[in-house]
N, C-alpha and C positions, 0 to 999 in steps of 0.2 A: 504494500500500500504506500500510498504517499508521504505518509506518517508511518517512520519504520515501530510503531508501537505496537502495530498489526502483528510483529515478528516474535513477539514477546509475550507468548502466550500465559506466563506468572511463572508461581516458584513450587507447588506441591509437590513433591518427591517419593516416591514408591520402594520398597524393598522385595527385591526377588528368593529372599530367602538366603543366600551362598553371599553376592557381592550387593551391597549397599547403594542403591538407587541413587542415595542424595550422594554419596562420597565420591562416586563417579561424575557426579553433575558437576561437585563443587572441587575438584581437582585433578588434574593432569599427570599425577604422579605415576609415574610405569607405562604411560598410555606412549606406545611408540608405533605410528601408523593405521595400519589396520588390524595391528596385532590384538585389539581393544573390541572384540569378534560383537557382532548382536549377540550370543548367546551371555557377555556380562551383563548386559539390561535385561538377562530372564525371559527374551525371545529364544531358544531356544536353538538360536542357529549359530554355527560355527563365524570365522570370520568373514566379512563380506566377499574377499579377495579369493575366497578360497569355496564360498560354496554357492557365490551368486548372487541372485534379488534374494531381497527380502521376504526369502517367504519358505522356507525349506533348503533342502541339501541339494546340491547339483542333482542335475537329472529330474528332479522332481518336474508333473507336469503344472502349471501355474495359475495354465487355463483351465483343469478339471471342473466340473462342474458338478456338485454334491447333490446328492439326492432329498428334496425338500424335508423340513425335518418338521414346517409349522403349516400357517395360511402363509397367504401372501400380507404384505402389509400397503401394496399399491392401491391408493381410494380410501385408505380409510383413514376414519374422521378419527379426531379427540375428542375424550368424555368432554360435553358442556359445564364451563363451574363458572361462577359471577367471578371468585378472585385465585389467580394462579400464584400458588406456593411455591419460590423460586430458592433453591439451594444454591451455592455455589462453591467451585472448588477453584484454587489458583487465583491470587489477589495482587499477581506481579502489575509490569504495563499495564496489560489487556484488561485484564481479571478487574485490576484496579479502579478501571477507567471506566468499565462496562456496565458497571454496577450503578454507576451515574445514570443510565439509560433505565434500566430497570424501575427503581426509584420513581422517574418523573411521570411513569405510567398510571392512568387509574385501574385498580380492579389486580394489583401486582404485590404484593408483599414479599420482600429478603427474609426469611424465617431462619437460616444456615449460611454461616460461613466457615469454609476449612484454605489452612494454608500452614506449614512447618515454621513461617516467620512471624512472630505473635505480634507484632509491631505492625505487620501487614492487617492480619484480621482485626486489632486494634480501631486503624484506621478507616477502615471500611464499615467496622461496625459505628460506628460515630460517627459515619455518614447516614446509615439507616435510621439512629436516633433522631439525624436532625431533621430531617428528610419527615420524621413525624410518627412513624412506626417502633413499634416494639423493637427493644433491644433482642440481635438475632442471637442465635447457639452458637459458638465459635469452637472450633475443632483447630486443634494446633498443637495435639498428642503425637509429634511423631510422623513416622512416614506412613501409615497406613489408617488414619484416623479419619481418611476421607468415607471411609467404610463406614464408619458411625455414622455420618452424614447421611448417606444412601438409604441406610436403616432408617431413620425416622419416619413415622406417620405422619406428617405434616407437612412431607413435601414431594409437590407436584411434576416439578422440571429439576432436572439436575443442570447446570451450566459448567462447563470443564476448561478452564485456562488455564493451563498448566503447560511445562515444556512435553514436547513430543511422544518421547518415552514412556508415559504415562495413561496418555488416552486412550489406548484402549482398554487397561485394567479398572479404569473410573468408570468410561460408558458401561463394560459388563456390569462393573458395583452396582452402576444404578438400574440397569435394566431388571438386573436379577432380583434386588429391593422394589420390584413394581411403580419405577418412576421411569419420566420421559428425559430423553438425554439430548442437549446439543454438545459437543464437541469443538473448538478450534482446528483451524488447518493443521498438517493432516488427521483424518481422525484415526487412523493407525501408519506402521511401515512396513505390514510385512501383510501377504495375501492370502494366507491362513488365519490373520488377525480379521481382515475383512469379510474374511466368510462366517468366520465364527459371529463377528457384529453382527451379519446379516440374518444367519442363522438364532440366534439370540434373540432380537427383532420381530421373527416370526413369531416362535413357541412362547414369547411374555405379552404378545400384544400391545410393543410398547415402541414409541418412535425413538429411534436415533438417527440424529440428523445430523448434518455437518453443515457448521455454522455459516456458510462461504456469504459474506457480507458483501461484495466485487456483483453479486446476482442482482442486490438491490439498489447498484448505481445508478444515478439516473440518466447517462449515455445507455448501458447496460439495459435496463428496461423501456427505455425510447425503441431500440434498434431491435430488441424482442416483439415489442408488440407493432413495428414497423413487417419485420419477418413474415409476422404470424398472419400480416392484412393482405400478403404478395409483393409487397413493395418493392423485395430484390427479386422478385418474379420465382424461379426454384433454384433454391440454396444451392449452392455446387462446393464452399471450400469457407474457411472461418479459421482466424487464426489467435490464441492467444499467451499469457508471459507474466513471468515474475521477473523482471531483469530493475535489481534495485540495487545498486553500489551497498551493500551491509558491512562493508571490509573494517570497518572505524568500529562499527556495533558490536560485533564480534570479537572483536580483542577490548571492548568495553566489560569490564566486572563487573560492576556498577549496573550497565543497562539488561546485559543477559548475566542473570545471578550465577557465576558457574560460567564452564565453557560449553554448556551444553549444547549450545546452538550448530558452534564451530565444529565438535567431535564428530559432529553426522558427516561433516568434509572427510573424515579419515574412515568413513563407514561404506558409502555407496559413491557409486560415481555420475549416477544418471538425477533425473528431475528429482528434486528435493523438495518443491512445492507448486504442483502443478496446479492448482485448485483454484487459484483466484484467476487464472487466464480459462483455466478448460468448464469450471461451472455455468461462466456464464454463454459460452459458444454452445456446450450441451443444450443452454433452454434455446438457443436460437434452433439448436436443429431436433428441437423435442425427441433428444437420445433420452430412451427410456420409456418413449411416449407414441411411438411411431417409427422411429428406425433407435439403432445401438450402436457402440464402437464395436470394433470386432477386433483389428491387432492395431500395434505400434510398433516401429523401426524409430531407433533413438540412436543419434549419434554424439558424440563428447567430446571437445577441444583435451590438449594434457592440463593439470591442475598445476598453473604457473602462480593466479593473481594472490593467495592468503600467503602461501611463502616470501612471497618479493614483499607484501605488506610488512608481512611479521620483520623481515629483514629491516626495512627502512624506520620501523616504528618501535617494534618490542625490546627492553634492555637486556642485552647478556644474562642468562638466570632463568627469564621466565618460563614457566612450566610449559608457554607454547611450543617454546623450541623444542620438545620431549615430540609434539605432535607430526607427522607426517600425512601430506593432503594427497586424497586421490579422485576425489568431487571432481569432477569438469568444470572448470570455467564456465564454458556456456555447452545447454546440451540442446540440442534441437530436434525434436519430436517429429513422426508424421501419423498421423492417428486418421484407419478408415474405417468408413461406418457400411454400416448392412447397405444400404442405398446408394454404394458408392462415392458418399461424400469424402471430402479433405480435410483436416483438422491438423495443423500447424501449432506445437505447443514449443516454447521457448523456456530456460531457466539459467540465469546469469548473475550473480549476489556478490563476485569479488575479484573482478573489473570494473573501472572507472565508465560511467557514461548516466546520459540520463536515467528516471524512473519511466518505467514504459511496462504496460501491460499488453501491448497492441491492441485487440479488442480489436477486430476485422471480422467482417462478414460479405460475402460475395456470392454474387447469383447471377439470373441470365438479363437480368433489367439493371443491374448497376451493384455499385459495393459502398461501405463505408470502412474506412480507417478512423483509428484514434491517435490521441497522442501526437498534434492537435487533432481537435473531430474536427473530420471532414468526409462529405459525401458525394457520390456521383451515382445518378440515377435518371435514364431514361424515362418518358422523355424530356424529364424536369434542369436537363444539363448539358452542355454539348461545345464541341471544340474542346475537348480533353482540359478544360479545366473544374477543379473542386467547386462545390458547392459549398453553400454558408449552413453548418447542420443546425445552427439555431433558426431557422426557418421551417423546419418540423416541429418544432414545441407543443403542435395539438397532438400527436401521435405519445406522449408523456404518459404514463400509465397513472393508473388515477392515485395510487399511491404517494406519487410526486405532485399533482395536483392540491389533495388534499394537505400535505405535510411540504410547501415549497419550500419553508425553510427552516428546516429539522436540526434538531439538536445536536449536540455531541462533534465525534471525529471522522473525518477521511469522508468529509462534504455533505456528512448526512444519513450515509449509507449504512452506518450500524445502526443507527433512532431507528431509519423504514423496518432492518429488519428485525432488529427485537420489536418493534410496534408490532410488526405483523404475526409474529411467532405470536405472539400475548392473544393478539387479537383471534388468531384461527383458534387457540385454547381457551379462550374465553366463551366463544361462541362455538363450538364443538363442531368442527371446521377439516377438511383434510388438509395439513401442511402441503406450503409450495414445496419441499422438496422431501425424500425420505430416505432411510438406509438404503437403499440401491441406490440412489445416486452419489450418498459420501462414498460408497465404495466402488462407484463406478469412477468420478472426479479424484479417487485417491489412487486409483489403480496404477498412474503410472509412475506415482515411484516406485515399487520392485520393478516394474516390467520393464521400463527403461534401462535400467541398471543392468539386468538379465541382458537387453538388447544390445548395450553399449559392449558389455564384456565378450556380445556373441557377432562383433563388428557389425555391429545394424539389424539386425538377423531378426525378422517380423517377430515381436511374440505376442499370442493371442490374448486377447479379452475375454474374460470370463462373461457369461450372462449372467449377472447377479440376480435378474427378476425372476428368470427360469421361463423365459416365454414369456410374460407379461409385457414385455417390450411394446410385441406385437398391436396390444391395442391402445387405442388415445384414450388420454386422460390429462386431467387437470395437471396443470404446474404452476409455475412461476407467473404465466399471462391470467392473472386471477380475475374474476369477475368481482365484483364491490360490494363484502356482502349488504344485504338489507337490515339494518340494524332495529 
């Protein structure tokens, strides 16, 4: 995001049992490359260098597809409740910040907070006092105390900002405890993690969603319900990106608590955060709703840009130097769908250059680029120059209408969607998105990873729906309910 606070998903810590969740997070010590395998975060797989994506042992097939174990959870609603019971776990940046949004809703009360930094929970909590509401339960026992959280009968939604490592053992806590779960990007790394979510999901009747805030842009939602009216006539290719200079962030202490952010450089080598480019080009091509991805070919520059940092910036001593990078500079995706579409994913976080998400959609009537917006579109444009895309403003989804000038951070787009999450559980509503699309949007970091080590080498998409693809349904282009 624009605001690298996006990146900073909090500070909650987990223990696997054998090596200490948080001690990994918060030091460098012995970590020399990739020797620091997923299996010391209690994923369960050897080093990345040696057994592939994220998601099993070499060989293993990535794209299997397991045999349903629940219902589907495509279409369906949330129970109706006048006021939704929000938990929340990770109180870093994000966690921090979000909680502000939560707050200024009506019909929403903070009942839990859990975070290992009491000075974190502290402060958050003495925002919900003043904010007007009961002082919430603060959980700050340790590394596993988000689990008390989950537990309680009093809450409705679980919220998960916490570093990466961690989400999918939080989503399971809380699905398993009969609450609904959002997640930050990604909501897991490994493709056994995402089936088990998906799986999970089904058999508890409960949504886990992945929070992708980039859906509720308002370029992002203009150019969706532009899509959906024929305006680019049939979608033929879309392209999107995380390419955000983070290189200062990342050897910041202070902003990522720990290096935990940087160590996933010495873990995988492909897309590291595909989710805020690929969610929103998903609701353009209604994957999930009408066609799906099928495979990806991922290829990866050598990982030059964190070393030459470290070099110019870090003093003699520090624990980075113990680290070895094997993350790609920049890895660049091509992602095709059942329908033979094109999906273009980008990832770039430690090279100098602008913030750029691309945000491109192209069809047989014309395309729009971002990063500046700009459009051309038959027959509203000619002699190969851009159009003005503030001259579409009626095509704004009514979201943005209603809410022009929404609170909070990164323009808006996290107010519309915690608004909207609140609002479909309030009104007992089918969420714009559900577990088949966090794990369809997070898929391709193993699989890129898999593709990069297998020099580009297609690897397929799993059908997380199991066939539901096939039919339309609601998403992201929501109709306004009737209040």
């Amino acid at each position: 995001m624009n605001d690298a606070a996006q990146q900073n998903p909090g500070t909650a810590d987990g223990d696997d049992g054998s090596v200490s969740r948080r001690s990994v997070l918060r030091t460098t010590a012995g970590v020399a490359g990739a020797g620091l395998g997923l299996g010391a975060l209690g994923t369960g797989a050897a080093s990345a260098t040696e057994s592939g994506a994220a998601g099993g042992t070499a060989g293993e097939d990535l794209a299997a597809t397991p045999p349903r174990q629940g219902l589907t959870m495509a279409g369906v609603p949330f129970e109706r409740r006048s006021t939704v019971r929000v938990g929340i776990i990770g109180l870093g940046n994000r966690g921090g910040s979000m909680i502000d949004l939560f707050l200024v809703l009506p019909g929403v009360q903070v009942v839990a907070l859990c975070d290992p930094v009491k000075a974190k929970t502290e402060s958050a909590a003495a925002k919900v006092v003043k904010a007007g509401q009961p002082a919430p339960a603060v959980y700050t026992n340790g590394e596993d105390d988000y689990e008390n959280l989950c537990k309680r009968g009093d809450v409705d939604f679980v919220y998960v900002a916490t570093p990466w490592d961690f989400h999918f053992e939080m989503a399971k806590a809380a699905m398993l405890n009969g609450k609904h779960v959002g997640v930050e990007c990604p909501i897991a790394m490994r493709m056994d993690e995402l089936w088990a979510l998906v799986d999970l999901s089904e058999r508890t009747r409960r949504h886990c969603m992945q929070l992708e805030n980039c859906c509720y842009g308002k370029n992002e939602m203009r150019v969706l319900r532009m899509a959906h009216a024929g305006k680019f006539g049939d979608v033929l290719h879309g392209a999107g990106a995380y390419n955000h200079d983070l290189r200062g962030l990342m050897f910041d202490p202070d902003y990522y608590e720990g290096p935990w952010r940087r160590l996933w450089h010495t873990r995988l080598r492909g897309d590291l955060y595909p989710n805020h480019g690929f969610g929103p080009v998903s609701n353009y091509m209604d994957i999930n709703r009408g066609d799906r991805v099928v495979s990806i070919s991922s290829f990866g520059t050598p990982a030059l840009g964190l070393a030459e940092y470290r070099k110019a910036h870090m003093p003699p001593g520090d624990p980075s130097w113990k680290e070895t990078y094997i993350e790609s500079d920049r890895t660049i995706s091509l992602v095709q769908t059942a329908k033979g579409r094109v999906i273009r994913l980008e990832h770039d976080v430690s090279t100098p250059h602008p913030y750029s998400r691309i945000n491109s959609l192209g069809g047989t009537k014309g395309v729009f680029e971002d990063y500046p917006a700009r459009i051309y579109l038959e027959p509203d444009h000619t002699n190969d120059q851009w159009g003005d895309f503030a001259a579409y403003a009626e095509w704004d989804h009514w979201l943005w209408k209603e809410h022009s000038n929404p609170p909070g951070g990164h323009g808006g787009m996290d107010y519309i969607m915690v608004f909207r999450l609140m609002q479909c559980m309030q009104l007992g509503l089918v969420p714009d998105f559900d577990v088949y699309d966090a794990a369809t949007w997070t898929a391709p970091v193993p699989l890129s990873h898999a593709s990069i080590r297998a020099k580009g080498a297609p690897q397929q998409i799993p059908d997380f729906t199991r066939g539901e693809w096939r039919k339309s349904r609601s998403g992201m282009d929501s109709a306004k309910p009737a209040v």
